[in-house]
C-alpha positions as CSV (number, residue, x, y, z in Angstrom):
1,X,102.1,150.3,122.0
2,X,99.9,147.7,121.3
3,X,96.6,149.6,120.4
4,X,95.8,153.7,120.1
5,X,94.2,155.1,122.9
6,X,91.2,156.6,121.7
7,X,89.2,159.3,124.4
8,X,86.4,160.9,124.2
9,X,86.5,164.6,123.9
10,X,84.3,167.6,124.1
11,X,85.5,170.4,122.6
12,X,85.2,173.4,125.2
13,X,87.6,175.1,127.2
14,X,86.6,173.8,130.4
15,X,86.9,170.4,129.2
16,X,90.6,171.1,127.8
17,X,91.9,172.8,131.0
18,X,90.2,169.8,133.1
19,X,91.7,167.2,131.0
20,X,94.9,168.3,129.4
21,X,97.0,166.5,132.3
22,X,95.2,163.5,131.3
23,X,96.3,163.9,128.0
24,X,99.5,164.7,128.4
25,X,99.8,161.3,130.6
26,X,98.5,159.4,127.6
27,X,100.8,160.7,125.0
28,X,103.8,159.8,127.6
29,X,102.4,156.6,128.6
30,X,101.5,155.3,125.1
31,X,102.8,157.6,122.7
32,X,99.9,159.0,121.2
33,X,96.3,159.5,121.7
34,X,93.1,159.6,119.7
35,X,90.1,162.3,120.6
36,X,87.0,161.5,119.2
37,X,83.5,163.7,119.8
38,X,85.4,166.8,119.2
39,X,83.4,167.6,115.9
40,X,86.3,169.9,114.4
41,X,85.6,170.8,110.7
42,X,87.7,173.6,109.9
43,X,91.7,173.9,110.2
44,X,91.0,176.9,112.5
45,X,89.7,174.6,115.0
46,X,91.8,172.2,114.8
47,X,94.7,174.9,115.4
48,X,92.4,176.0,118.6
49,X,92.8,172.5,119.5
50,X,96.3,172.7,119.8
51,X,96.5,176.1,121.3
52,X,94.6,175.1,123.9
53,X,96.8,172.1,124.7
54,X,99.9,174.3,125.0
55,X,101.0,173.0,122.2
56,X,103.9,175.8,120.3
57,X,103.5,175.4,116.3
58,X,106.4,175.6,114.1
59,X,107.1,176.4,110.9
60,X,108.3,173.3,108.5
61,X,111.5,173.5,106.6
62,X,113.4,171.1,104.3
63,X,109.9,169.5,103.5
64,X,109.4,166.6,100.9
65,X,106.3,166.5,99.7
66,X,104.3,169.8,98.7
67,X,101.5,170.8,101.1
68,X,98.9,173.7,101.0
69,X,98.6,176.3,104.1
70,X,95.8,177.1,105.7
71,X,97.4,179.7,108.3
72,X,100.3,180.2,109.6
73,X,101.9,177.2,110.7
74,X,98.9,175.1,109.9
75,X,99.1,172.6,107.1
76,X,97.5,170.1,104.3
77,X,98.7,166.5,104.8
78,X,101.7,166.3,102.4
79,X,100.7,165.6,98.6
80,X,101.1,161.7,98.4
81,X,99.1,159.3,95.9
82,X,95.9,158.2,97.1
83,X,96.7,155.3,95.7
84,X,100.3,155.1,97.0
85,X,101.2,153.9,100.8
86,X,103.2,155.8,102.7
87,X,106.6,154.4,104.3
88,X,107.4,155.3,108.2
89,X,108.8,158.4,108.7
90,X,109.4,160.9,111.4
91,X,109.0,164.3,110.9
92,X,111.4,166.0,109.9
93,X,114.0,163.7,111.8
94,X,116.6,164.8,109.4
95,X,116.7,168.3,110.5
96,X,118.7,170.7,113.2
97,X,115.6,171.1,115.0
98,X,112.6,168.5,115.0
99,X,109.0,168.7,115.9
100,X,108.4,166.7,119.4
101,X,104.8,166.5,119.1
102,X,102.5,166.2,115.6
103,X,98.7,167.6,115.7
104,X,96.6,165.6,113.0
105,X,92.5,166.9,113.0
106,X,90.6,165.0,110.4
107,X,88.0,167.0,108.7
108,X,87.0,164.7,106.3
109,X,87.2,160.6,106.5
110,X,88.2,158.5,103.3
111,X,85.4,155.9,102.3
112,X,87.8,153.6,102.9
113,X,91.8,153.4,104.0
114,X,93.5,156.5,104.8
115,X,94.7,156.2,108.7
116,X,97.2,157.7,110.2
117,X,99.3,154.2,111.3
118,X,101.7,154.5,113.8
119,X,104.6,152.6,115.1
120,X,106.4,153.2,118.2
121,X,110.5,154.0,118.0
122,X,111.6,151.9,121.0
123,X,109.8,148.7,119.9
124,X,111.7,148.9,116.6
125,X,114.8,148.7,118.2
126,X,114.0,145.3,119.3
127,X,112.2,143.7,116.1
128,X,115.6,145.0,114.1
129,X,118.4,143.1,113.0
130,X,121.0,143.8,115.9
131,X,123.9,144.0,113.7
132,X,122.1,146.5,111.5
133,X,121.1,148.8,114.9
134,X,124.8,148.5,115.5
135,X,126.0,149.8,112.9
136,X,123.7,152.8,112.0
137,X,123.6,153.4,116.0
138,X,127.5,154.3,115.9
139,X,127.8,155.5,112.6
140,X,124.4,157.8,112.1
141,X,122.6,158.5,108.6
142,X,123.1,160.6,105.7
143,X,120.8,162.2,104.1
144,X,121.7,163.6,100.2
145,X,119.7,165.8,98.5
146,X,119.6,167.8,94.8
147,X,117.0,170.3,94.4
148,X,116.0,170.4,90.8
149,X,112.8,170.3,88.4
150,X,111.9,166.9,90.1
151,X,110.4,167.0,93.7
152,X,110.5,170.1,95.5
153,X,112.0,173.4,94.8
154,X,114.6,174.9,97.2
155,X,112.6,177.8,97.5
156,X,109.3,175.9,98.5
157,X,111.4,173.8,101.1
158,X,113.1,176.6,102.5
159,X,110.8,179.3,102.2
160,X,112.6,181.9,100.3
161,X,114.1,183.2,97.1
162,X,117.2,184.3,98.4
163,X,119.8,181.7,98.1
164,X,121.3,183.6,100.8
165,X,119.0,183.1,103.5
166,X,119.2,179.8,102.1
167,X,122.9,180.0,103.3
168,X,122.1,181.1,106.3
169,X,119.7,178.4,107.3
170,X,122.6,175.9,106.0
171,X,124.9,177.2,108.1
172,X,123.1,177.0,111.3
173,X,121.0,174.0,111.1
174,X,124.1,171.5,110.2
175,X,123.7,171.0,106.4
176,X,126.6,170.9,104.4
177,X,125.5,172.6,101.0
178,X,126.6,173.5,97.4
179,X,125.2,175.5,94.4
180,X,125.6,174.4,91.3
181,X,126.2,176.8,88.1
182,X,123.0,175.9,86.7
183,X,120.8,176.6,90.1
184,X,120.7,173.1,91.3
185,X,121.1,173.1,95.2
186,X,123.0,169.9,96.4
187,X,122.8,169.3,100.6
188,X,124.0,167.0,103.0
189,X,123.3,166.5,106.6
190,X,124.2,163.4,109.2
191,X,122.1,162.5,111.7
192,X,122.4,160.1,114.6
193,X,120.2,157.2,113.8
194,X,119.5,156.4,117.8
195,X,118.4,159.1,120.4
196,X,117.2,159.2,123.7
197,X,114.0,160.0,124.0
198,X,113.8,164.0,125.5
199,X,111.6,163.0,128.3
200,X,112.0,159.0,128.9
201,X,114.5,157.2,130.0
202,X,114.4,155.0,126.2
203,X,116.6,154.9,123.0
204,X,114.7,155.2,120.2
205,X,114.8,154.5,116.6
206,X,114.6,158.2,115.1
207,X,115.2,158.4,111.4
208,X,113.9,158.4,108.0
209,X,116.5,155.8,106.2
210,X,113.9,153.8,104.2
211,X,111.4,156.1,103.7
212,X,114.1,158.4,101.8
213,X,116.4,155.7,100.5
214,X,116.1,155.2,96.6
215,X,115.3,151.5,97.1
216,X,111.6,152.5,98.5
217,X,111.0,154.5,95.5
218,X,108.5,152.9,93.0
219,X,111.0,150.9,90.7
220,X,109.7,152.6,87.5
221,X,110.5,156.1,88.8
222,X,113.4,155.1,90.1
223,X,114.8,153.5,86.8
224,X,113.2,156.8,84.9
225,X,115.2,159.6,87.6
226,X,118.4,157.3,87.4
227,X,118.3,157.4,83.9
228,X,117.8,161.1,83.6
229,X,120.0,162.3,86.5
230,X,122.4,159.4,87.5
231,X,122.4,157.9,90.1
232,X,124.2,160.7,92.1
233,X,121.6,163.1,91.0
234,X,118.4,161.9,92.6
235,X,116.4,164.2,94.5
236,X,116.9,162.6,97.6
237,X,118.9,159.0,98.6
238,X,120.1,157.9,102.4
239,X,123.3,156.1,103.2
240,X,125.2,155.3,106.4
241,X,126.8,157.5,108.1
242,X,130.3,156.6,106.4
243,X,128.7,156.9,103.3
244,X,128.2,153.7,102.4
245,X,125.1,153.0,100.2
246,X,122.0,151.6,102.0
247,X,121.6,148.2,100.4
248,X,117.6,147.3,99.3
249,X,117.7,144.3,101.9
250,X,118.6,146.8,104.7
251,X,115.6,149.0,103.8
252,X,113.3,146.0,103.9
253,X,114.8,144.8,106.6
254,X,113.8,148.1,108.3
255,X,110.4,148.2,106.3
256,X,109.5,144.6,107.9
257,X,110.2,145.8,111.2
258,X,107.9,148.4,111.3
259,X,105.3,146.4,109.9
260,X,104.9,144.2,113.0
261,X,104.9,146.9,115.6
262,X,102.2,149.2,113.4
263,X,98.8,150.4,114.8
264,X,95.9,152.4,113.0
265,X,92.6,153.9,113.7
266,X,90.4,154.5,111.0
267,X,89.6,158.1,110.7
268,X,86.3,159.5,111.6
269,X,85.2,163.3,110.9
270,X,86.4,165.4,113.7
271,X,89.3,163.4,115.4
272,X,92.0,164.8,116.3
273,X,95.0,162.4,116.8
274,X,98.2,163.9,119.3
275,X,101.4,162.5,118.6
276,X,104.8,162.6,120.1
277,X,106.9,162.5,116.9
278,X,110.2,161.2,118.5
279,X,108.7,158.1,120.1
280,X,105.9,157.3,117.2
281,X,106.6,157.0,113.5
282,X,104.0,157.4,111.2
283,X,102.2,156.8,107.7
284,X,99.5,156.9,105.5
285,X,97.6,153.9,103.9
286,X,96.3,154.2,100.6
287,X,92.7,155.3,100.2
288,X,89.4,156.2,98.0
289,X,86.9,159.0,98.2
290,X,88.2,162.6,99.6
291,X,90.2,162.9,102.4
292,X,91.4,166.2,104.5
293,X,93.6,166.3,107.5
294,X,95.1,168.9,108.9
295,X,98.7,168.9,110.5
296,X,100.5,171.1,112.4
297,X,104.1,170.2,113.5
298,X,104.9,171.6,117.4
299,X,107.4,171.9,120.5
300,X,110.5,171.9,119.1
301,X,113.2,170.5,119.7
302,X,117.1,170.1,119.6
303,X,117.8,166.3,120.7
304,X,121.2,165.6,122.6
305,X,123.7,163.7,119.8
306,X,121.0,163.8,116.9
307,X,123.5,166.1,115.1
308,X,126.3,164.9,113.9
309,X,129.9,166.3,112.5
């Protein structure tokens, strides 16, 4: 994808029911689409949005980063720095079941910065190292976690006080997991690295190796956890599927490539940007003034081989 395909909206019913084949076209064709003139200022709406669309919200587990709830299934943008970018990511890529499609509405704009940027999962494949696609293709990812006083609690990312229901999720989303005598909450999951896309006939790179990996971590924090934890103790790390650390070169190998196939929109109040999380990864630049988008995570999915033994 070359540039976001932006549409203007109306935001009636008629308009939805007369265009949401159109849309649905777009966001196959391109991987996401921009409406603009929709004029959405509350979260409510932008959840109408998305009911009207078709689109089925779900609930987020394992998250990283804290984020406030409006209603059910309807979130904050994750808590990130302002003054921090955001590495790549797809949602939730790491767990059992994965959002297909994102719902963004922006109800306030930054002054400056802030998009959503996008980069698009099958171009990545070929701007990456062949040897490194190779290798993570046939071997998948890991993805370590310890839930301590750093980061997020296991009872914010899984919803519960019960380490038992925390069990029970475990046990039938794929994660290897193990309580420590003082609380702490160690998990493990693999993941294939390289899916088929549900509904196109294209591999795609579907991960979150660099954005979780320790070597994207600001240094100083880094240096300050390792110190405090060990090295074995951070609150999350990725490796390859063997287990083999993720060296830093791989990470900015990775980081590079998604650099030349990234797009971005500047925000405007009342967009509401559609995206089909297995094709498109996404960010956030850094940014001044206020900024409020809304996100809810939708359509489900179980992708064929994205679990791994």
């Amino acid at each position: 994808m070359t540039h976001l395909p932006i549409v203007a909206a109306e935001n009636t019913s008629d308009w939805f029911a007369a265009n949401a084949g159109a849309i649905e076209s777009a966001i196959h064709d391109h991987g996401a689409v921009l409406l603009r003139g929709l004029g959405v200022g509350t979260a409510d709406e932008v959840a109408a949005v998305a009911d009207a669309l078709g689109v089925k919200r779900m609930t987020e587990r394992e998250g990283f980063a804290p984020r406030g709830t409006y209603s059910e299934a309807v979130y904050s943008s994750s808590g990130w720095p302002q003054d921090e970018p955001m590495c790549m990511h797809h949602e939730l890529s790491y767990a059992d079941e994965v959002p297909s499609r994102i719902v963004f509405g922006c109800l306030t704009a930054p002054k400056t910065g802030g998009g959503t940027e996008l980069a698009d999962a099958a171009e990545m494949l070929e701007m990456l190292p062949a040897d490194l696609v190779e290798r993570f293709a046939t071997e998948g990812w890991l993805l370590i976690r310890t839930y301590h006083e750093v980061g997020v609690s296991w009872q914010d990312a899984f919803g519960t006080d019960d380490p038992s229901e925390v069990d029970k999720y475990c046990a039938g989303a794929h994660v290897w997991r193990e309580w420590q005598a003082d609380g702490r909450l160690l998990t493990r999951q693999r993941r294939a690295a390289v899916i088929p896309h549900p509904r196109r006939d294209v591999p795609v790179w579907f991960n979150q190796i660099a954005f979780l990996n320790e070597w994207t971590m600001d240094p100083v924090i880094r240096e300050f956890l390792v110190d405090s934890y060990g090295p074995q103790g951070l609150p999350f790390n990725t490796a390859h599927g063997d287990g083999t650390p993720v060296t830093a070169e791989a990470v900015e190998a990775i980081n590079a490539a998604y650099a030349k196939v990234t797009v971005v929109e500047p925000w405007q109040d009342g967009d509401v940007l559609l995206v089909d999380n297995i094709r498109m990864a996404h960010s956030r630049a850094p940014y001044a003034g206020d900024r409020e988008v809304v996100v809810i995570l939708g359509d489900p999915v179980r992708p064929a081989g994205h679990v791994l033994p």
